[in-house]
N, C-alpha and C positions, 0 to 999 in steps of 0.2 A: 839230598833233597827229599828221597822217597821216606827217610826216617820222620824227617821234619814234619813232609803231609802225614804220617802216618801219626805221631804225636800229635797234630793239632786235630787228627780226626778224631782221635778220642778224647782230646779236650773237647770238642765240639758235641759230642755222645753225650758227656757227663753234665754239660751245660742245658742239654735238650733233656737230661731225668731231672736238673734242677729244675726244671720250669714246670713240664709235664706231674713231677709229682706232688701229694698235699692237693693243697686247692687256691695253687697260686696265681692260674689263671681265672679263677672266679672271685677273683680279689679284684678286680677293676671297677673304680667305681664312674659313676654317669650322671652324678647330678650339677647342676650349672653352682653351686656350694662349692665344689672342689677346685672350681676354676676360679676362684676370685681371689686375685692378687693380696699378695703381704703388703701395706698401703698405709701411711701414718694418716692420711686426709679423713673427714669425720663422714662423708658419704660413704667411701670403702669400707670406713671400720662400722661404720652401721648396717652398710649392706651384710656386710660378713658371718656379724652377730643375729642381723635379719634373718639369714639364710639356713647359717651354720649352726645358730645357737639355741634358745628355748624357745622363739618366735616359729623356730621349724617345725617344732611339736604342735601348734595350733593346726584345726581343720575346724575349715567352717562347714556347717551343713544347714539344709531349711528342707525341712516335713512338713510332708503334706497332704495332710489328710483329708478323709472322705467329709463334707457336710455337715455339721452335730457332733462331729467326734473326736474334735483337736484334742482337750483334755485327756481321752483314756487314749486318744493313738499315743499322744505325748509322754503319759504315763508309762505304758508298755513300751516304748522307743527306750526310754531312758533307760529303765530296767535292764533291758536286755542290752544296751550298752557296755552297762556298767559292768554285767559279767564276762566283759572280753580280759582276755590278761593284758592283750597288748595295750590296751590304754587305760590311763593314768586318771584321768579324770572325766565326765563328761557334765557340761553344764546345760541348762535349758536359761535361755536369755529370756524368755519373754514374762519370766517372772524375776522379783531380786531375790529368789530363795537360796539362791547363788552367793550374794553377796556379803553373807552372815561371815566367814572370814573378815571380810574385808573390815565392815561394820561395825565387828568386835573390836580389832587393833585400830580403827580409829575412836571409838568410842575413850579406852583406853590411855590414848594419846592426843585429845580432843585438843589439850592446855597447849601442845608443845606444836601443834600442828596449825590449828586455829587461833591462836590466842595472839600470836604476833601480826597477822593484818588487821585482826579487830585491833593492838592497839594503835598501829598506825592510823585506821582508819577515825579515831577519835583521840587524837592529841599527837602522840609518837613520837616526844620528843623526851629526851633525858630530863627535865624536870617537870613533865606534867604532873601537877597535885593529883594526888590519890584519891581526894575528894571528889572533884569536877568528875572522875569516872567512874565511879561509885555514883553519884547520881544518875548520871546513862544507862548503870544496868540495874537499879530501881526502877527507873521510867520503863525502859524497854519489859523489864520482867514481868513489871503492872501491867501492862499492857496485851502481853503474851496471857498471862492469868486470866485476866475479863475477856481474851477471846482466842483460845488457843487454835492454832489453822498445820500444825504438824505433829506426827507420831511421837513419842515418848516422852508428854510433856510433862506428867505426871515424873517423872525419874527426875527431868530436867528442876522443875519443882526443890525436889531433896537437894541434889546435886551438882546443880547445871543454871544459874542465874544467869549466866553470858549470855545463854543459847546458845554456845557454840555447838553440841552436839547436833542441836537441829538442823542448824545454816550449814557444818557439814554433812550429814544425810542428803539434804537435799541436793548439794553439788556433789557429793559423788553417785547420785542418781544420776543428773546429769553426762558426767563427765564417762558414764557407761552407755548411756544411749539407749538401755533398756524399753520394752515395750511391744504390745504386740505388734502381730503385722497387719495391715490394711487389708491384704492377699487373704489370710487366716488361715497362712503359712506359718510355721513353731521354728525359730532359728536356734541352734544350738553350736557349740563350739565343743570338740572335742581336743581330749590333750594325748598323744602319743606317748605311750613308754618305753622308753629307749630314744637311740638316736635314728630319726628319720631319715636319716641318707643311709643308712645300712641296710643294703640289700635283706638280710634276716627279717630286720625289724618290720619293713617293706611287707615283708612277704607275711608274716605272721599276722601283721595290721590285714591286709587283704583277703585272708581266709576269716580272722574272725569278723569284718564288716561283712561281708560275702552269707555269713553264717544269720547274724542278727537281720539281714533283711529278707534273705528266705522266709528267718522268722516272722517278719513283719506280713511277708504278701501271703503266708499261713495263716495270720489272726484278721488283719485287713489290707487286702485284696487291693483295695483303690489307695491304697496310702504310697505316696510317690518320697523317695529321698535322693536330694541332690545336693555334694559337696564338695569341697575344692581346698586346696593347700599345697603346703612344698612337697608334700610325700607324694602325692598326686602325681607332681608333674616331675618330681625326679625319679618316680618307677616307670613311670610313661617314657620318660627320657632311657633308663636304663634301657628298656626292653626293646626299643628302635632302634638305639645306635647297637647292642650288643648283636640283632636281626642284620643291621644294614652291615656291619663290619664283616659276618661271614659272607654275606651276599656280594660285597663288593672286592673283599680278597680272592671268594674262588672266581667272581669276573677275570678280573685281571689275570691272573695266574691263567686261565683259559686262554685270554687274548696274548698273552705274553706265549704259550706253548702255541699257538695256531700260527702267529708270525715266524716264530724263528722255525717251525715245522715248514712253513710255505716259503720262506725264502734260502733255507742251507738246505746240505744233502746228509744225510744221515743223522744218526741219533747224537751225538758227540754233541754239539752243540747244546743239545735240551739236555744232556747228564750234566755240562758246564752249569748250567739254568738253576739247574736244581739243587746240584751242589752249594755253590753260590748264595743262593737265597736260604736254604738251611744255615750254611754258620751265620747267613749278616741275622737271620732271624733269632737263631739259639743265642748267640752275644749280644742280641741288641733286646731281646726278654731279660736275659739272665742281670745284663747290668741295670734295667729298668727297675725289675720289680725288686732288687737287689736294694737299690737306692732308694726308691720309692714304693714301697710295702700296699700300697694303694693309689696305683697311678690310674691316671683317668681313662677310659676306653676309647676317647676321641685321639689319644697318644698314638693306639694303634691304628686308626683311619689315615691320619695325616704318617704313621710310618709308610703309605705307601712311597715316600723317600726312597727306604730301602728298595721295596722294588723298583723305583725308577732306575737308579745309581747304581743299584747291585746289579739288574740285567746287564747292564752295560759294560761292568768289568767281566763277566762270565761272555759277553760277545767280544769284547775286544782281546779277552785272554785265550777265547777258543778261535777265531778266526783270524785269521794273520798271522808274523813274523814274529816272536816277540821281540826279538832286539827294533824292530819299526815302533813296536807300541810300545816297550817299557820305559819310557824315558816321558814323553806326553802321560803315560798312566798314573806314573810316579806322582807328576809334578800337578796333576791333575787333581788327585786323590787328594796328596799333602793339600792344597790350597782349599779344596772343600771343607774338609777335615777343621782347619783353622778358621772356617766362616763361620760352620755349624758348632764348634766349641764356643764360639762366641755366646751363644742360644746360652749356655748354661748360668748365662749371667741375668738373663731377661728376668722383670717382676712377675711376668703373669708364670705358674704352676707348669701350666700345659706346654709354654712353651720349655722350658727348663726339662723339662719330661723327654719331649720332641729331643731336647737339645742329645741327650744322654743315650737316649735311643738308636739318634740317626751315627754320633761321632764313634759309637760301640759298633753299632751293626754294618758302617763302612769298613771297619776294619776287618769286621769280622768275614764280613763278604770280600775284601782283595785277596785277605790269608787262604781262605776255601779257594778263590780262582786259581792261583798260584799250586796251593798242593792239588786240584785237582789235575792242573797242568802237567804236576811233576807226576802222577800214577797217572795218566792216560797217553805221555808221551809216545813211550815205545810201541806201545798198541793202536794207537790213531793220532796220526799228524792231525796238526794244525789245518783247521778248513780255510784253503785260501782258497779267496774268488775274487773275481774284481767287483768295483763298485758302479760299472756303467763307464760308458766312456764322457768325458768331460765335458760341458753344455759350453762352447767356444762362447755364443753371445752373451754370458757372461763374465766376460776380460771387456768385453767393449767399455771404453771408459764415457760412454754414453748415459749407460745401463747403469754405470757404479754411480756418477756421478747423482741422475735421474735415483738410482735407491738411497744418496744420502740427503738428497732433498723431503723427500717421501720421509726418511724414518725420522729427521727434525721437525717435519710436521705433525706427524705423530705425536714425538715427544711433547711439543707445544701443544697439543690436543689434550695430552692426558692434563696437564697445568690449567687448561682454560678450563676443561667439563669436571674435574674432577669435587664430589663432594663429599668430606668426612662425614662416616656414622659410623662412629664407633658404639655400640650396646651390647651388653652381654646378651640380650635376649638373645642376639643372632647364633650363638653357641647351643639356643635349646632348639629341638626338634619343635614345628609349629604342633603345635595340640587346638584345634578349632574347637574342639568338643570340653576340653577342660577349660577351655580361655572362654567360654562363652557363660559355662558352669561359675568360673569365678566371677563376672562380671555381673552376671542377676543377682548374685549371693551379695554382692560389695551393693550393689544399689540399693538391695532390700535391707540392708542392713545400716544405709545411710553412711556407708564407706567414703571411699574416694572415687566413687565414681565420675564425681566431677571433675575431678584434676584438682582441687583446691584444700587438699592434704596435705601435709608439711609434716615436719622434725624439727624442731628445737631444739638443738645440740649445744655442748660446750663439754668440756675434759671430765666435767663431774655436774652433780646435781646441781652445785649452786649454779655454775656460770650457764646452766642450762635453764635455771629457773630465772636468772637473772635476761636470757635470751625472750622465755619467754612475755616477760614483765615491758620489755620495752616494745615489741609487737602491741601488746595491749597498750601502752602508755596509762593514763594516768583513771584511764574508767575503768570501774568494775564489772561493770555490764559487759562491756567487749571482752574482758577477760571470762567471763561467762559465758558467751556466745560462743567460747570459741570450742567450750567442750573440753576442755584437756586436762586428763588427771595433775596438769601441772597448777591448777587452781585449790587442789587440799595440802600443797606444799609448798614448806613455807617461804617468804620470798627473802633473798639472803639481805638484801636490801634495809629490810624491817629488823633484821638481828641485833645489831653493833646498837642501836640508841637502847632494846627493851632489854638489852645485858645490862645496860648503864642503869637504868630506870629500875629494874630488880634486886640490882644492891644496895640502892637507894634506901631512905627512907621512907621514901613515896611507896617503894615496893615491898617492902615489910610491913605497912599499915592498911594495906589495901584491900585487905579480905574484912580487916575488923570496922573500915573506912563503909564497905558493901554492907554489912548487917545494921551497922546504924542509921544507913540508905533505908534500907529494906521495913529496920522497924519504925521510920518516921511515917511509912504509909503502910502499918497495922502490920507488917507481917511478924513471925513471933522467930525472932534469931536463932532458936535452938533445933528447928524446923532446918538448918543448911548448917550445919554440923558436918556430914559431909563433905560441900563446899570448903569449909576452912579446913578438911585433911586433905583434900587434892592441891587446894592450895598453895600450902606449905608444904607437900611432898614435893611439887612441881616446881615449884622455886628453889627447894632444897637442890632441887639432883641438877637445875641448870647452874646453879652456882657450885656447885661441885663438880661439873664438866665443862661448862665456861662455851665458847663457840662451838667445840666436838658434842657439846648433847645432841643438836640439831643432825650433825653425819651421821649418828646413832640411831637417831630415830629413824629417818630415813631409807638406813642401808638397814632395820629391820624390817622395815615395810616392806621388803623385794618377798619375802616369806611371805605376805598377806596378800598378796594382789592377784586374785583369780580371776580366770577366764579373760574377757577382754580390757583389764586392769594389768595383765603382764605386756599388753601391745602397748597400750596407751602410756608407760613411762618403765622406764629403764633407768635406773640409778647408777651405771656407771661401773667400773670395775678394769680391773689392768689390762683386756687388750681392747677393749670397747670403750666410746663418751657415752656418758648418759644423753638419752633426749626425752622430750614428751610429744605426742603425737598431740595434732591438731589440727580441725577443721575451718572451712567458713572463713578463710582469711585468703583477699587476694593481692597477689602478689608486690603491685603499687602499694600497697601497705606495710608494706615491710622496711625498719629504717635501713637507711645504708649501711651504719655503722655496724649493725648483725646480721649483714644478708648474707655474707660467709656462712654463717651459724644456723641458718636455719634451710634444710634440704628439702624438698617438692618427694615425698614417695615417689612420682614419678621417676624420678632419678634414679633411687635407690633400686628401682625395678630397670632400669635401665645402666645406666653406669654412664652415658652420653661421655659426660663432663671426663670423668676419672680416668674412662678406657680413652682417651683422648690423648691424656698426658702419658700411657702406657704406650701406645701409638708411637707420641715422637721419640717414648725411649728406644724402641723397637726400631724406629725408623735409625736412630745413633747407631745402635748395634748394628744395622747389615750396611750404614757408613761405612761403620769401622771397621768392617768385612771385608766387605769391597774394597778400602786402601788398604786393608791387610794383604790380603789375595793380590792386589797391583803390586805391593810393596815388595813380596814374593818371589814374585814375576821377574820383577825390574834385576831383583839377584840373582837369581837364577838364569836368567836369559838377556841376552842384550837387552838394550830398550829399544830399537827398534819390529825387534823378532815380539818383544812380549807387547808392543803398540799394536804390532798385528792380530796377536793376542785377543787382545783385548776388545778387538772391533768388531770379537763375533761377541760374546755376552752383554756387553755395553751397546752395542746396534740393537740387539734380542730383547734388553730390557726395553730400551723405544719404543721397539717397536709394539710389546707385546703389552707395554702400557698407553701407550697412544689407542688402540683396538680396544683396548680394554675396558676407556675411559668413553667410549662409544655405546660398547654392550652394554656397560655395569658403571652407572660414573655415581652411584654411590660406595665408596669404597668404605673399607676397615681395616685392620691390623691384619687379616689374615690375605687382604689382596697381595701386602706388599711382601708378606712371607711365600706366597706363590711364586712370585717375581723373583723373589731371592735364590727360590730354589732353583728357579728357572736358571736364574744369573749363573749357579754352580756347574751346572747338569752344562749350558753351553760354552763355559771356558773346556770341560771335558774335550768340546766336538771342535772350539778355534786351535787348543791346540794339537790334535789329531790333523787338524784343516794345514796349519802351518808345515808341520812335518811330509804330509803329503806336496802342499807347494813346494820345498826347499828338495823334496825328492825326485820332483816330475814325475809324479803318481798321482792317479785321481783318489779322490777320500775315498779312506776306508769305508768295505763295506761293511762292517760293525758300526761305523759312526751312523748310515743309514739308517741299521738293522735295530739300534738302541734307541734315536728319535723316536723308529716305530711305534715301540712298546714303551717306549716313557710316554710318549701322548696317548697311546690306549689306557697308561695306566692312571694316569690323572684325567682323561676324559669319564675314568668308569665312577672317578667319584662326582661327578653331577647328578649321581641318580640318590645322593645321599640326601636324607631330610634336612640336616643341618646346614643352614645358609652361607655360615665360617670355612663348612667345608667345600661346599662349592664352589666356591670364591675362589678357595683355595685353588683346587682343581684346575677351573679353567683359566687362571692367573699362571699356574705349571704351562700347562698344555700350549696355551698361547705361545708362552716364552720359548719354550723348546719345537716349535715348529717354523719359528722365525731365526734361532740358533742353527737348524740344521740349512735355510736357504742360504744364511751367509757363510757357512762354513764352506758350502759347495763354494761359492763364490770367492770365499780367501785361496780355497784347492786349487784354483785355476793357475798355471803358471804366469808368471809375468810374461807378457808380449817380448818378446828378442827385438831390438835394434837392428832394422833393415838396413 
């Protein structure tokens, strides 16, 4: 035995320089990005891509400068922006000087982009004569000529009889939103280089903003800058939970040494403690970051698992008999063991983390009990003490009867009060000061401050453009109103008839149909020369790529679309739907038949809906736990032994959800993970509880001694920011202080037959 522990101590060595060396502990990441489940639904996969993808690189920001000075503040702002390494691009909104990308490649692609709702909008059908629209764009052009009211009309002149160039300029003005502000405040958007959930990138981003606005209150003094983004609030997130994680492990670890200090006699017990919690910690690092090369930091908050579980085999291994406890420890360990491997099947990340963490570092913490038992044998017995002597009014079957009344009404309490809110937000530490930042930035910016933002989704652009199309119905206006880069793209709708119409002979005559237009009211045909080479190159290359010109065009445009042109649509790609953002639409407006299809941003900042259906899978898995764990039982021990079993964690769940559903009766995913744990951590103490009644011995004091310090150790995460983890917490805590009453309570021996 002494070989064994001495083998697994230096596995455990060499697992603690796995971990400790490198920088595999500064590998943990903390942005609410890493938690967002693998998910086919298009709010997941949007949020995802929202989160995780180019959309993270966005930071908004609004400068503000002194009286008379916006211009040069504006000017000097940008400048020295643009000399950070860390970002990529910086834009100033409140002029379109920004927009010359965009502006070029639609200019470029005016024909393929524009040309199909114009022809809808005047004929659009496979054999409209070529004549009849050829006079439309004589009249319309006469028209423009005797009074032209937009930019480039002279080009348009040479090149451009449609006006299509114009009619788009003007919507994608629109569809940007540009413009000063009222305030005469400068909004600007900045693009991040690299990825913004990386701690590095984080940080480099933070010194050189840090850098440029020193600079600023150096040249002017009154110039205020304030801005808001994912990077924002996922360094903010890192730097809290990475603060509250040491702060709440060395809690514990204090409360956990001050109990078993105040209630054993000598040091044995705390070298158990500590032993103990080293291998469940060194195996339960070693196989996380092992599996997960960047697992999340909230992994390690919610391991206080480990220390709940693991104190407990180091007091049950150091105090008592073992041949009393090996047999409840075994059967103990094994059936957790089997709940918590369930975890590794869960959708959401963290839990899967959790899952790998906790069924690693139990292990790893029985093996350390065991060999520390085998080298401390000879040198210090076993601390036996009693547990108190046995509370008799609890055999009264007055008392039993009276607490299973009590814990069915409980139970029916948590069923009556209980209200789902599943949201990711509850995963992020609150930020008052960054949540308030983004909220005047989103208003000034004519965001979603209203709630009347949306997504327009579908697998790819067209069935997204197709979404959008029936939101609008049949006016153009409303498709205007609504702002959405999905109005310069083309509607998949208008394809299939002007594919037909362009192989036509309608659509081979129709340039030369246009200048005989043009010269019956004086203008001189060789003047749009031009005109008939875009023409005929534009016609060329769609009959030469046939439906795929239009996905060409398209999936080039994700290259052209700066600043808030890459929010505003998304063209789609293998693990993302394409959407287009859009305002000014409420919700009764939406038809039924694509209300699937189109998401509320709200959501997408939320997850409401999604984490919902993660919920009842989560809710299946510790099901399937729990008749795992019964199933177990039932083999392992008669069915009556394991009925008794069962009445300390199954009463502890009641109970601790009925109370719970009182404090907190808005729950989540992570209430009912508390529970669960709870459910583990009290099957420990009924069958500790059992063994003592079938002995005529009051419960062990280790069973006490563990309650202890499991409820100190889930009590200490209530002072954690994160909402999930609280929950958590006092969902443990509850459950294992209602485990330890009924345990006392199963101890009691049966009454003897007078």
């Amino acid at each position: 035995m002494k070989a064994a522990a001495l083998l697994w101590g230096a596995l455990v060595a060499i697992m603690l320089g796995y971990v400790l060396t490198g920088e595999r502990l500064g590998s943990f990441g903390a942005s609410v990005g890493d938690l967002l489940p693998d998910a086919e639904d298009p709010s997941s996969l949007i949020a995802r891509e929202w989160v995780r993808g180019e959309q993270a690189r966005q930071l908004w920001g609004l400068l503000e400068p002194p009286p008379g000075q916006a211009d040069d503040v504006a000017v000097f702002w940008k400048e020295t922006l643009v000399a950070s390494p860390s970002l990529a691009a910086v834009y100033r909104l409140d002029t379109t000087d920004w927009l010359a990308p965009a502006a070029g490649f639609w200019w470029d692609n005016r024909w393929s982009l524009r040309f199909p709702a114009w022809f809808r909008a005047h004929g659009g059908a496979p054999d409209t004569p070529a004549e009849g629209l050829a006079a439309i764009v004589a009249e319309r052009f006469e028209a423009f000529w005797e009074d032209p009211d937009a930019f480039g009309w002279e080009d348009a002149v040479r090149a451009d009889p449609l006006l299509l160039g114009v009619t788009g300029a003007q919507v994608l003005s629109r569809a940007t939103g540009t413009g000063g502000q009222a305030d005469g405040s400068v909004p600007f958007l900045l693009e991040i280089a690299g990825d913004p959930l990386d701690p590095a990138v984080q940080d480099a981003f933070s010194r050189d903003l840090a850098r440029a606005v020193e600079a600023l209150r150096e040249r002017f003094p009154e110039a205020v800058w304030t801005d808001s983004g994912v990077i924002r609030f996922a360094q903010a997130n890192r730097e809290t939970i990475i603060r509250e994680v040491a702060v709440i492990n060395i809690g514990v670890a204090l409360s956990v040494v001050f109990l078993v200090a105040l209630f054993t006699r000598g040091g044995v017990p705390l070298v158990f403690v500590g032993a103990t919690l080293t291998g469940a910690a060194a195996t339960g690092l070693t196989a996380l970051l092992f599996i997960f090369p960047q697992p999340h930091v909230l992994a390690l908050v919610l391991g206080s698992i480990l220390l709940g579980i693991g104190v407990d085999y180091a007091l049950h291994v150091s105090i008592g008999d073992t041949r009393r406890i090996l047999f409840p420890l075994l059967i103990g360990f094994a059936s957790t063991l089997l709940g918590y491997a369930l975890f590794l099947f869960a959708p959401l990340p963290l839990l899967r983390q959790t899952g790998v963490f906790v069924t690693a570092g139990l292990t790893g913490a029985l093996l350390s009990a065991f060999a520390t038992r085998a080298f401390l044998s000879a040198l210090a017995p076993p601390v036996n003490f009693a547990g108190g002597a046995p509370a008799k009014w609890l055999s009264s079957r007055w008392i039993q009867g009276g607490g299973l009344i009590l814990f069915g009404l409980l139970l029916l309490s948590a069923a009556w009060r209980v209200e789902w809110r599943d949201d990711i937000r509850r995963l992020e530490v609150p930020l008052p000061e960054l949540a308030a930042n983004e909220a005047r930035i989103r208003a000034s910016l004519e965001g979603d401050a209203d709630g009347r933002a949306w997504l327009a989704t579908g697998r790819d652009w067209r069935e997204a453009r197709e979404t959008l199309a029936r939101i609008a119905g049949a006016e153009e206006e409303t498709l205007e109103r609504m702002a959405a880069a999905g109005t310069w793209i083309p509607d998949p709708a208008d394809l299939p008839d002007l594919l037909t119409w362009l192989r036509s002979g309608a659509g081979a005559a129709f340039a030369d149909e246009v200048l005989a237009a043009l010269e019956e009211r004086a203008f001189a045909a060789e003047e749009f020369a031009p005109f008939v080479e875009e023409w005929t190159a534009f016609r060329a290359t769609v009959l030469a790529g046939g439906a795929e010109h239009w996905d060409a065009v398209v999936a080039a445009s994700a290259g052209h679309r700066p600043g808030p042109l890459g929010l505003l649509f998304f063209p789609g790609g293998a693990d993302a739907p394409a959407w287009f953002a859009l305002r000014g639409v409420d919700g009764p407006d939406i038809p039924e038949d694509v209300a699937e299809r189109v998401v509320p941003l709200a959501q997408i900042a939320g997850l409401d809906a999604a984490f919902a259906k993660y919920r009842r899978h989560l809710g299946g898995v510790i099901v399937l736990a729990i008749a795992a764990i019964g199933g177990f039982l039932l083999i392992t021990l008669r069915p009556a032994r394991a009925a008794r079993t069962l009445a300390v964690p199954v009463g502890a769940l009641a109970a601790a959800a009925g109370i719970l559903a009182w404090l907190s009766p808005e729950w989540n995913l992570f209430h009912l993970l508390g529970l669960f744990l709870g459910f583990c951590l009290a099957l420990d103490y009924g069958l500790f509880a059992l063994r003592a009644r079938e002995a005529g011995n009051p419960l062990a004091a280790s069973v006490t001694l563990s309650a202890a310090t499991s409820a100190a150790a889930f009590l200490w995460l209530l002072h954690a920011s994160v909402p999930a983890v609280r929950h958590f917490g006092l969902s443990a805590a509850l459950c294992v202080v209602a485990a330890w009453i009924l345990a006392r309570w199963l101890a009691q021996p049966s009454p003897k037959p007078e």
